[in-house]
FIKOLMI-745442 format. One record per residue: residue number from 0; residue in one letter; x, y, z of N, C-alpha, C in turn. Coordinates in pm, 1 decimal, padded with zeros to 6 digits. Example, Ala and Ser with C-alpha at 12.3 -4.5 7.8 and 13.67 -1.06 7.14 Angstrom:
BEGIN
<pt><nr>0</nr><rest>A</rest><n_u>01319.0</n_u><n_v>-00569.0</n_v><n_w>00780.0</n_w><ca_u>01230.0</ca_u><ca_v>-00450.0</ca_v><ca_w>00780.0</ca_w><c_u>01320.0</c_u><c_v>-00330.0</c_v><c_w>00780.0</c_w></pt>
<pt><nr>1</nr><rest>S</rest><n_u>01285.0</n_u><n_v>-00225.0</n_v><n_w>00708.0</n_w><ca_u>01367.0</ca_u><ca_v>-00106.0</ca_v><ca_w>00714.0</ca_w><c_u>01290.0</c_u><c_v>00003.0</c_v><c_w>00787.0</c_w></pt>
END
This chain:
BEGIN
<pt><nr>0</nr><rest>X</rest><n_u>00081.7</n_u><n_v>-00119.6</n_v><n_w>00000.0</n_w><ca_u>00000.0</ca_u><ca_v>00000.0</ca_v><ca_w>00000.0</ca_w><c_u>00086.3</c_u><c_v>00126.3</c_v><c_w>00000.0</c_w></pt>
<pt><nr>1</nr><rest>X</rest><n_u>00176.2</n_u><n_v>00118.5</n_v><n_w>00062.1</n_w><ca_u>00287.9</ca_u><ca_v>00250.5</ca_v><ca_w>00090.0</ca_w><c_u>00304.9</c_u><c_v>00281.9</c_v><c_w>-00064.8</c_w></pt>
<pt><nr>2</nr><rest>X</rest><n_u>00383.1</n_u><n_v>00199.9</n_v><n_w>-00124.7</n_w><ca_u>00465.0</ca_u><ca_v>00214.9</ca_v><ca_w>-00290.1</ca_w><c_u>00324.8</c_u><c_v>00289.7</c_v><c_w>-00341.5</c_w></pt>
<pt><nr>3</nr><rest>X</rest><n_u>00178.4</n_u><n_v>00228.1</n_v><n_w>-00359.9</n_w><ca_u>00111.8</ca_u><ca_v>00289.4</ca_v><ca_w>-00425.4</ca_w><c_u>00097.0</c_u><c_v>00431.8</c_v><c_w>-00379.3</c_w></pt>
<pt><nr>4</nr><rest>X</rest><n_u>00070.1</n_u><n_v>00457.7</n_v><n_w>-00244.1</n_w><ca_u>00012.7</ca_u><ca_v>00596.3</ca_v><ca_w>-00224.3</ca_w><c_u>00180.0</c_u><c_v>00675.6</c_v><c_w>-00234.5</c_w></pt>
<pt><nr>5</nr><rest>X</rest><n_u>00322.8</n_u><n_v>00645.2</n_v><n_w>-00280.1</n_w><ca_u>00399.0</ca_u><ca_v>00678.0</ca_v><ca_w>-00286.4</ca_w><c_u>00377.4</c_u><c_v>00741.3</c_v><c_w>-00424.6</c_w></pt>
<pt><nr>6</nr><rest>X</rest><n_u>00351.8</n_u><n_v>00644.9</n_v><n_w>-00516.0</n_w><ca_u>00341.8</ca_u><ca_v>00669.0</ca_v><ca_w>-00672.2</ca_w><c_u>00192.4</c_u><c_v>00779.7</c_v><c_w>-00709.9</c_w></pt>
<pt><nr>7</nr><rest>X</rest><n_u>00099.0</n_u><n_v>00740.1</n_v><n_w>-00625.3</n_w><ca_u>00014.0</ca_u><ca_v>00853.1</ca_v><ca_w>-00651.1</ca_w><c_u>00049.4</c_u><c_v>01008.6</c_v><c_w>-00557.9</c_w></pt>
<pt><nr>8</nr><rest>X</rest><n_u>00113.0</n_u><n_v>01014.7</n_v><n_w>-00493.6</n_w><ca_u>00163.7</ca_u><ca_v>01149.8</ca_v><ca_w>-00505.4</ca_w><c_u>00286.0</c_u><c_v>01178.2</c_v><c_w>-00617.7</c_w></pt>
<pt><nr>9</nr><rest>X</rest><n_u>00349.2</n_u><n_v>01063.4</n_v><n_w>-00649.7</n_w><ca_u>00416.2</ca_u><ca_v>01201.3</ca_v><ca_w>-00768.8</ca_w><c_u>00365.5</c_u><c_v>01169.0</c_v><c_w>-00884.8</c_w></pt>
<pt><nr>10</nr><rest>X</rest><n_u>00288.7</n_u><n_v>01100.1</n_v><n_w>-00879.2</n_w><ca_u>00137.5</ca_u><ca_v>01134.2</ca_v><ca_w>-00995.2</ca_w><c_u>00075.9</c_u><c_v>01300.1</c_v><c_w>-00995.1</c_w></pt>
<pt><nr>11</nr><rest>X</rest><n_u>00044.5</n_u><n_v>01314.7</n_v><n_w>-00904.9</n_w><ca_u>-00052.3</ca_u><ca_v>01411.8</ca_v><ca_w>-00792.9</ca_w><c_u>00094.7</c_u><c_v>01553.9</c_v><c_w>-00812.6</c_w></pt>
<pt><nr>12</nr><rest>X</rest><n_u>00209.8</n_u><n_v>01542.5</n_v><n_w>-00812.5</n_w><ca_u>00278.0</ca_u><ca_v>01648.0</ca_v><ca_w>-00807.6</ca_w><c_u>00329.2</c_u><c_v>01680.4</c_v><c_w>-00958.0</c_w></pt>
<pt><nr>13</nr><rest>X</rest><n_u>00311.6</n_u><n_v>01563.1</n_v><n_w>-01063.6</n_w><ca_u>00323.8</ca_u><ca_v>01638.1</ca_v><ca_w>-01160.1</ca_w><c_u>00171.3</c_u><c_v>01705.8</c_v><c_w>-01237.8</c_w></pt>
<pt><nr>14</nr><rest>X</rest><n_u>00073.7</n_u><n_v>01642.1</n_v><n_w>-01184.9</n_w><ca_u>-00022.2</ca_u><ca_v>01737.5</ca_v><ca_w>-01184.1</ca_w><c_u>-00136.8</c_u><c_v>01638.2</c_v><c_w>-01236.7</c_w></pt>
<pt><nr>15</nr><rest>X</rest><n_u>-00120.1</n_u><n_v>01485.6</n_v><n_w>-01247.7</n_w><ca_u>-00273.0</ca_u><ca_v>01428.0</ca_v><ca_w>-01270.8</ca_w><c_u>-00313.8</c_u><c_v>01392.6</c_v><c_w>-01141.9</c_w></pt>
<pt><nr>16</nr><rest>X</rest><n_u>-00439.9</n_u><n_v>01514.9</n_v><n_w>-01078.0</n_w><ca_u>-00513.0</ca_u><ca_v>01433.3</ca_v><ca_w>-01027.7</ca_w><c_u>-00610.3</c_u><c_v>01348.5</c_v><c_w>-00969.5</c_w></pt>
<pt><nr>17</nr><rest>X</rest><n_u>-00657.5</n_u><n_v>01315.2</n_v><n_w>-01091.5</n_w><ca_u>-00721.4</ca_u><ca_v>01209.2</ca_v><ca_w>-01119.2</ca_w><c_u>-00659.5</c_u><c_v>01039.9</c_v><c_w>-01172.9</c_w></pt>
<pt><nr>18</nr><rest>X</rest><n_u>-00590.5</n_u><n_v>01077.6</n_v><n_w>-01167.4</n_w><ca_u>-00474.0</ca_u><ca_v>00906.0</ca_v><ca_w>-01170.8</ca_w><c_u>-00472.8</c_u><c_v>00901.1</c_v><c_w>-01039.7</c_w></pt>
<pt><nr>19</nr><rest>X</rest><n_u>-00424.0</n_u><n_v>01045.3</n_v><n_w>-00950.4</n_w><ca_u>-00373.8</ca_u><ca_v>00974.4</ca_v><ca_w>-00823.4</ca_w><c_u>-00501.4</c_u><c_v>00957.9</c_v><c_w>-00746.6</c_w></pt>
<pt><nr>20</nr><rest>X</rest><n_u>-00635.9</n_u><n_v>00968.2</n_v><n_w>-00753.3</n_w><ca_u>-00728.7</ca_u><ca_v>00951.3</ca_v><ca_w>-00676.6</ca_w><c_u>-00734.9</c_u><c_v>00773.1</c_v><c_w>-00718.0</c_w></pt>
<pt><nr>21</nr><rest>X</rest><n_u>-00732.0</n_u><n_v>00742.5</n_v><n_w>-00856.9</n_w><ca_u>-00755.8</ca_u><ca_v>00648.2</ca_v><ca_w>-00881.4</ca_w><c_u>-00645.6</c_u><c_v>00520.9</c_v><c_w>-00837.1</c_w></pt>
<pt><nr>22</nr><rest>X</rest><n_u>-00545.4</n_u><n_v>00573.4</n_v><n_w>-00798.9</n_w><ca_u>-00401.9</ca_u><ca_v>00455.2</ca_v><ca_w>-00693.8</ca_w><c_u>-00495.5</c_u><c_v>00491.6</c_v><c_w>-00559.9</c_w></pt>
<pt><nr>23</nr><rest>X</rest><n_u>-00487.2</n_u><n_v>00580.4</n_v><n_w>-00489.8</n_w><ca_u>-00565.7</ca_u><ca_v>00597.6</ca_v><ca_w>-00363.5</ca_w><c_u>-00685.2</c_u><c_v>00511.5</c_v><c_w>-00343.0</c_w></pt>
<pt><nr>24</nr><rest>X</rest><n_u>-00806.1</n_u><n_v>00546.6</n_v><n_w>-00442.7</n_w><ca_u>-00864.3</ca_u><ca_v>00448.9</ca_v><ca_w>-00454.3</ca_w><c_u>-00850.9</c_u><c_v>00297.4</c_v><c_w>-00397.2</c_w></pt>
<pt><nr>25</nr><rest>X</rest><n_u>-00772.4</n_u><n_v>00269.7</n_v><n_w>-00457.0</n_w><ca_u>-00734.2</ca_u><ca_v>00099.1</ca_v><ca_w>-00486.1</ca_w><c_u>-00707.5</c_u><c_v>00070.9</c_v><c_w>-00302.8</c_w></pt>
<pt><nr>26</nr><rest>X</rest><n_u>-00637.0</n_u><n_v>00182.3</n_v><n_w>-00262.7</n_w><ca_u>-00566.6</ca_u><ca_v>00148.6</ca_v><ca_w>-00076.0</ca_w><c_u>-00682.5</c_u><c_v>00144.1</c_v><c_w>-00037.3</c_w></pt>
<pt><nr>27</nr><rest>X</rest><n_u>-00758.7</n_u><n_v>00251.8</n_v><n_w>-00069.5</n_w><ca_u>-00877.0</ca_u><ca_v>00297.1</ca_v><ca_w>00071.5</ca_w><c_u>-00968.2</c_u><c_v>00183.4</c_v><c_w>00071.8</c_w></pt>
<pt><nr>28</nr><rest>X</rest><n_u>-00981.5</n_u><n_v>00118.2</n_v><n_w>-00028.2</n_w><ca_u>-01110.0</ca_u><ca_v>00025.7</ca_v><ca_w>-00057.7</ca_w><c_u>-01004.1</c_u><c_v>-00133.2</c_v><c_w>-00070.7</c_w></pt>
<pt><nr>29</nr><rest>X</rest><n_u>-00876.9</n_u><n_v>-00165.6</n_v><n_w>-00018.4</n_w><ca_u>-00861.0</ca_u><ca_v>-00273.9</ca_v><ca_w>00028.4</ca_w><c_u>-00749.8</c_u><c_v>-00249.8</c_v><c_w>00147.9</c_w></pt>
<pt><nr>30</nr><rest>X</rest><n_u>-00764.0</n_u><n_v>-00127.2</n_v><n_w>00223.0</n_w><ca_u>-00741.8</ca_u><ca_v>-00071.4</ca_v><ca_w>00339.6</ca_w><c_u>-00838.1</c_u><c_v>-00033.5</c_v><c_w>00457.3</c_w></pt>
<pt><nr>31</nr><rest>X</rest><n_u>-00954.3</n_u><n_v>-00017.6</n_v><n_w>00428.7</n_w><ca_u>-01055.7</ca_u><ca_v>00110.8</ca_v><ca_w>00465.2</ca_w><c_u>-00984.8</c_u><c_v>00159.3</c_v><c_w>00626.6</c_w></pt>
<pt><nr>32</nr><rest>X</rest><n_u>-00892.2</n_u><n_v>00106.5</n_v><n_w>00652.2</n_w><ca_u>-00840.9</ca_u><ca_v>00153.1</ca_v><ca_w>00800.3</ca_w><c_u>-00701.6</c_u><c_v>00233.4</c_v><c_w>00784.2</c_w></pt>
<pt><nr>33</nr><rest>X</rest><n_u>-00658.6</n_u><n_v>00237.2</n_v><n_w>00700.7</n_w><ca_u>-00525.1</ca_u><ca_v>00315.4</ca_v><ca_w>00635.9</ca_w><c_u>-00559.0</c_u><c_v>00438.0</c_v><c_w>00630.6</c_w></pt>
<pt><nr>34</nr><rest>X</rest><n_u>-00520.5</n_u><n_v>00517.2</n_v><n_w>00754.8</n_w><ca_u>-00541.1</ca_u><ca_v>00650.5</ca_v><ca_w>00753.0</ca_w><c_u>-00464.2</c_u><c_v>00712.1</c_v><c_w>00633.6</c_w></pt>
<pt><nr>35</nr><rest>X</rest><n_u>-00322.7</n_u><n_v>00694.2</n_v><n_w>00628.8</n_w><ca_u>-00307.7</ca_u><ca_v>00777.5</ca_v><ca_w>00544.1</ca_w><c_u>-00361.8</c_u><c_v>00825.9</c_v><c_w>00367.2</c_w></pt>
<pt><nr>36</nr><rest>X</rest><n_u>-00413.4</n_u><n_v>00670.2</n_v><n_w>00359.9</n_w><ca_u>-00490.9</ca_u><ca_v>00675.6</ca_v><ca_w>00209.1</ca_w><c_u>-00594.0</c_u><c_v>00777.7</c_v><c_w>00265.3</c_w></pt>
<pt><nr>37</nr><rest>X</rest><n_u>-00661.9</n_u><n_v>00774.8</n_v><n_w>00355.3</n_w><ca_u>-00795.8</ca_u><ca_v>00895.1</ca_v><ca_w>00393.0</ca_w><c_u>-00722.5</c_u><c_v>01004.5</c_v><c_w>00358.4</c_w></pt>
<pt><nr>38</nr><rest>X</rest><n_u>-00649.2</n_u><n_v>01012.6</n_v><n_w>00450.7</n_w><ca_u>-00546.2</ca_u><ca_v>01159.9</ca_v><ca_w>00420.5</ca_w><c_u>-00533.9</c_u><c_v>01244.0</c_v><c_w>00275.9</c_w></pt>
<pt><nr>39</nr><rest>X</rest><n_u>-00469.7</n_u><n_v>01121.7</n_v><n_w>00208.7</n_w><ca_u>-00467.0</ca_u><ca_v>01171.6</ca_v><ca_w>00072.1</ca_w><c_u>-00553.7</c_u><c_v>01198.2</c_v><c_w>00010.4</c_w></pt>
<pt><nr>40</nr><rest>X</rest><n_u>-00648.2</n_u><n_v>01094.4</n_v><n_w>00015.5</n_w><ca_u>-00777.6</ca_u><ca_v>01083.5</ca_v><ca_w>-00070.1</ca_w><c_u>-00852.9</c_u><c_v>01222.9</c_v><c_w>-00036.3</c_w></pt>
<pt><nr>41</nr><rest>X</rest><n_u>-00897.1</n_u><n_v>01274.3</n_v><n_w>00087.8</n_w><ca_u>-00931.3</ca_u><ca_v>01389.2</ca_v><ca_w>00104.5</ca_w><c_u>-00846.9</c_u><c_v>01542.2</c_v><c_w>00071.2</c_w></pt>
<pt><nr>42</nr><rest>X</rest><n_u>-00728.1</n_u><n_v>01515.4</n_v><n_w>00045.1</n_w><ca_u>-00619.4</ca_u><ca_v>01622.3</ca_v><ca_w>-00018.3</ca_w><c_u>-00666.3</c_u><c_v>01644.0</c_v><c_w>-00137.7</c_w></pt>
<pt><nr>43</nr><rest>X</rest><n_u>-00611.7</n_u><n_v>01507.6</n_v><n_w>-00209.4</n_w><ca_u>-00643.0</ca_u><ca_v>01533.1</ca_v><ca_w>-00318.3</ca_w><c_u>-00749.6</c_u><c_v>01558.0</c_v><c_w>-00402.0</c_w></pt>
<pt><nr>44</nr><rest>X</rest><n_u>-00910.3</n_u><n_v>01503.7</n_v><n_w>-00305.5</n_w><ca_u>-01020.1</ca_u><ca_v>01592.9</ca_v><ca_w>-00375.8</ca_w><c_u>-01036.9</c_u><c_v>01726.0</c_v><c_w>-00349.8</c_w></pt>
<pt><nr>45</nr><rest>X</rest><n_u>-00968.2</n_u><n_v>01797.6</n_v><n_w>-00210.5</n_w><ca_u>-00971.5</ca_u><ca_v>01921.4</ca_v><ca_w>-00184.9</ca_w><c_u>-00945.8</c_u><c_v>02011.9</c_v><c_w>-00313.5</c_w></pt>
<pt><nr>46</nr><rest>X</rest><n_u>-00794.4</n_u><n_v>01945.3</n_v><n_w>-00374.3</n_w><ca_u>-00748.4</ca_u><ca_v>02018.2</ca_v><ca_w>-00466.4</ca_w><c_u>-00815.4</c_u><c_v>02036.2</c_v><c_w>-00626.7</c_w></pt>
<pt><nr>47</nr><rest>X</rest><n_u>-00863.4</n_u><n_v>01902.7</n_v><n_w>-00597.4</n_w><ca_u>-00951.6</ca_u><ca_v>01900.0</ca_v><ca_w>-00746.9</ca_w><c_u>-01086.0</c_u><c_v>02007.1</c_v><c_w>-00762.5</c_w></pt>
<pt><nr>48</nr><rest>X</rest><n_u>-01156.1</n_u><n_v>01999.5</n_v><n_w>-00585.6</n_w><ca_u>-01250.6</ca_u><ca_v>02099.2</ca_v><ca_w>-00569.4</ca_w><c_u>-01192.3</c_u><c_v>02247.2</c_v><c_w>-00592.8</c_w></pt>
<pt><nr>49</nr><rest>X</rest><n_u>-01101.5</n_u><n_v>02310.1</n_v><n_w>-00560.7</n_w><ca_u>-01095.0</ca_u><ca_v>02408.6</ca_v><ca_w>-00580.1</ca_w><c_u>-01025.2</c_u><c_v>02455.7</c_v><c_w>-00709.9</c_w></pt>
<pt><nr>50</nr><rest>X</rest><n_u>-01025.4</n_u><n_v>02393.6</n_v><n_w>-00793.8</n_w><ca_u>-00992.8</ca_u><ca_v>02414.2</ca_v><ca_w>-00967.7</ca_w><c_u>-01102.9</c_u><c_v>02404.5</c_v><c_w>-01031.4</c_w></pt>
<pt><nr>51</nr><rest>X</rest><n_u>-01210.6</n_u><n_v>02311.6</n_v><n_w>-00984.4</n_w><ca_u>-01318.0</ca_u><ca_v>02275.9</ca_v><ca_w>-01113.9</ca_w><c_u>-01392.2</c_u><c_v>02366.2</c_v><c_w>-01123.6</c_w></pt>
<pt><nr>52</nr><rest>X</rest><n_u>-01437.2</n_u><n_v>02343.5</n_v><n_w>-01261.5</n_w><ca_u>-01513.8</ca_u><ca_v>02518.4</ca_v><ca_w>-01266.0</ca_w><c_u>-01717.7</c_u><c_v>02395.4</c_v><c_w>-01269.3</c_w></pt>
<pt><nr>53</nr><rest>X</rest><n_u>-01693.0</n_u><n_v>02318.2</n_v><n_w>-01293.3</n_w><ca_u>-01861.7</ca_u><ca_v>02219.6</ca_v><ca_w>-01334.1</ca_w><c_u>-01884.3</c_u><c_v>02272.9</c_v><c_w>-01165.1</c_w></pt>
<pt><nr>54</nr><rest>X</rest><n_u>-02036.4</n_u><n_v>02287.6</n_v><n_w>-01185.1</n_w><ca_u>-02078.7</ca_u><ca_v>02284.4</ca_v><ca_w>-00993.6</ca_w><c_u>-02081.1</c_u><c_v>02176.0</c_v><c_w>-00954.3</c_w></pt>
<pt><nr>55</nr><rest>X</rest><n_u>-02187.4</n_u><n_v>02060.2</n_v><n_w>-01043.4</n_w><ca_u>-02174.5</ca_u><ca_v>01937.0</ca_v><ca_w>-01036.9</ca_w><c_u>-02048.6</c_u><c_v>01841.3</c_v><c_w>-00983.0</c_w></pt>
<pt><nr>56</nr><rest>X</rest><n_u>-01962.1</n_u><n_v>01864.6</n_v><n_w>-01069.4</n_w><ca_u>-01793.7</ca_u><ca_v>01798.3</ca_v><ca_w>-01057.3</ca_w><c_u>-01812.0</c_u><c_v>01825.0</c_v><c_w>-00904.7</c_w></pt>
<pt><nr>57</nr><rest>X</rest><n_u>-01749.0</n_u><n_v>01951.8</n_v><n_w>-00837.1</n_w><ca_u>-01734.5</ca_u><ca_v>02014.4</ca_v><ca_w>-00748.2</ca_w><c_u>-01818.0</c_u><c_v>01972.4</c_v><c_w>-00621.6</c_w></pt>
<pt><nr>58</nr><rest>X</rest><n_u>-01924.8</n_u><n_v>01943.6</n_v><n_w>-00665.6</n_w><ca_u>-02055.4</ca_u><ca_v>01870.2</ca_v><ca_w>-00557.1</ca_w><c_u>-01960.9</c_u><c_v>01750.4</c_v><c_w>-00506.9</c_w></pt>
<pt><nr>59</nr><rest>X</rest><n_u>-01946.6</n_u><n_v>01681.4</n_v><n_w>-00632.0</n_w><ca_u>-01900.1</ca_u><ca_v>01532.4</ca_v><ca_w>-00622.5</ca_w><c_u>-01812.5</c_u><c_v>01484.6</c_v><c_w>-00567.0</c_w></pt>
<pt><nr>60</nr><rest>X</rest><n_u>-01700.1</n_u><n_v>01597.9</n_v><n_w>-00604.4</n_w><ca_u>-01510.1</ca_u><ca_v>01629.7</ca_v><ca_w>-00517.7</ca_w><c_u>-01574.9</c_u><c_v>01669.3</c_v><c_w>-00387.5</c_w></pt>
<pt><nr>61</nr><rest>X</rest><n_u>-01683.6</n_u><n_v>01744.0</n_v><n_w>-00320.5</n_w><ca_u>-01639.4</ca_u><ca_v>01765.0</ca_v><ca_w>-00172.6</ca_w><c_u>-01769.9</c_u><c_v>01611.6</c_v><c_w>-00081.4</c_w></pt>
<pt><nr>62</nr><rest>X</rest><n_u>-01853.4</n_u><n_v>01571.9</n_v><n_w>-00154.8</n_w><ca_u>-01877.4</ca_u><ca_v>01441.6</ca_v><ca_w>-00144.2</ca_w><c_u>-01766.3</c_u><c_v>01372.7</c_v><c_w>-00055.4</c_w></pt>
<pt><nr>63</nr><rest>X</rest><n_u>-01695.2</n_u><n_v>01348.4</n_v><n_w>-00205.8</n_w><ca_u>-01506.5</ca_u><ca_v>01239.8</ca_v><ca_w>-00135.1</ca_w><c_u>-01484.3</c_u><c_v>01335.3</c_v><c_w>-00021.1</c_w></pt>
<pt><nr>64</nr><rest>X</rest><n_u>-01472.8</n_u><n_v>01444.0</n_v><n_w>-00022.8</n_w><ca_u>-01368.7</ca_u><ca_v>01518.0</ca_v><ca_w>00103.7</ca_w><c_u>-01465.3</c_u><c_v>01502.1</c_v><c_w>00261.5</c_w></pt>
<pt><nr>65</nr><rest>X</rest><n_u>-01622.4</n_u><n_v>01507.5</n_v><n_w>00222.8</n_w><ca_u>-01672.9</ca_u><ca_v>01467.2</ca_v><ca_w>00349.0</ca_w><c_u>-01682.5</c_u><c_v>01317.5</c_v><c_w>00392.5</c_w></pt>
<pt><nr>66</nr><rest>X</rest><n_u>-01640.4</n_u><n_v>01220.7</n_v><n_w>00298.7</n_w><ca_u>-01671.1</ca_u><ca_v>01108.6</ca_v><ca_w>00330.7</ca_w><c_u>-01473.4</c_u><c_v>01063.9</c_v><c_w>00400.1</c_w></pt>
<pt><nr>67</nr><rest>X</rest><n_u>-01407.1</n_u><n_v>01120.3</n_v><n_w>00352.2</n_w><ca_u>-01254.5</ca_u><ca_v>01126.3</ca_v><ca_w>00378.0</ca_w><c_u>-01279.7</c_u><c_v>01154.6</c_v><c_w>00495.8</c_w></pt>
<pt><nr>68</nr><rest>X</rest><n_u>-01325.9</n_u><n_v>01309.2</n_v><n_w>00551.7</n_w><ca_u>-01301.2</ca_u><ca_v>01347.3</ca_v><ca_w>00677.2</ca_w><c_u>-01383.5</c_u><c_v>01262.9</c_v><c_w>00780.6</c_w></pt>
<pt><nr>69</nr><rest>X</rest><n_u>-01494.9</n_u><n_v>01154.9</n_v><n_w>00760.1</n_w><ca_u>-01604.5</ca_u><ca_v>01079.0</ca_v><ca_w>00825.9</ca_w><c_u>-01522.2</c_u><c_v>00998.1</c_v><c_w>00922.9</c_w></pt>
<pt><nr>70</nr><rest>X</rest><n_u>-01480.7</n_u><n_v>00919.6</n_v><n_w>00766.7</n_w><ca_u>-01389.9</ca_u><ca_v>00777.6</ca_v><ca_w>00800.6</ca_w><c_u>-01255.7</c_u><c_v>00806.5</c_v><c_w>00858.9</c_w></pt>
<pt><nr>71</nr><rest>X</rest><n_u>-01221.9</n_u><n_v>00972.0</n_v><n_w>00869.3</n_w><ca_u>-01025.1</ca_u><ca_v>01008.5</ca_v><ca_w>00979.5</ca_w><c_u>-01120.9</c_u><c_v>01008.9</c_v><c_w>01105.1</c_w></pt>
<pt><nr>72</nr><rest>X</rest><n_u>-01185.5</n_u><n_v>01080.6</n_v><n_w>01088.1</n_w><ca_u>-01292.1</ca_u><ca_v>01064.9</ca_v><ca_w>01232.2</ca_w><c_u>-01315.7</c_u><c_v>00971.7</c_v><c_w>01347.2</c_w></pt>
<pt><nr>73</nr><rest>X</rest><n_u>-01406.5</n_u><n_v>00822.9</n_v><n_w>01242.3</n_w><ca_u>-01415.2</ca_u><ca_v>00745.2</ca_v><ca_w>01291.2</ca_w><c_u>-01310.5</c_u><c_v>00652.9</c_v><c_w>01339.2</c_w></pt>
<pt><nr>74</nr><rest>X</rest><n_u>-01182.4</n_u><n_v>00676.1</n_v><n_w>01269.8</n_w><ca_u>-01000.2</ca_u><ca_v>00656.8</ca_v><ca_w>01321.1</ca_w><c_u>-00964.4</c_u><c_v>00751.3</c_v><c_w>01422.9</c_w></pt>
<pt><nr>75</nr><rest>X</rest><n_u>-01014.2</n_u><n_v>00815.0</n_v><n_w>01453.0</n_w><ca_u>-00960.8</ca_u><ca_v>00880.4</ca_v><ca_w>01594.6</ca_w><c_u>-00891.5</c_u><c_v>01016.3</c_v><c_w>01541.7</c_w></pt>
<pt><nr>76</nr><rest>X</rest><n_u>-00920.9</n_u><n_v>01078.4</n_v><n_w>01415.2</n_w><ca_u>-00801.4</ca_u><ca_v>01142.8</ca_v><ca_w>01340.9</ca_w><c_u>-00901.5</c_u><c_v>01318.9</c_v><c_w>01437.0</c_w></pt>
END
């Protein structure tokens, strides 16, 4: 799990991201207790929310970011 959420940040720093939600993905949903995939996963829709111009899109990106911040929650985060 590390290597992946390793590779989706420098996915994520050269600037797709939507690849790196989609490595994150893969942790959180055969992790669901891996804080740090939450971590990311909620970063990185933060960032997607505040670029998209669709309202829709934008609905959808802070969706992930409240369901990110649920599940750090329910981890004690």
């Amino acid at each position: 799990a590390a290597a992946i959420l390793d590779r989706a940040r420098k996915i994520r720093d050269i600037g797709d991201l939507q690849m790196a939600c989609h490595l994150v993905d893969f942790v959180r949903k055969g992790e669901p207790n891996n804080r740090e995939a939450w971590e990311l996963w909620r970063d990185l829709f933060t960032a997607r929310a505040e670029t998209e111009r669709s309202l829709m899109a934008r609905g959808a990106f802070r969706s992930a970011i409240r369901e990110a911040e649920a599940r750090l929650k329910e981890l004690g985060a």
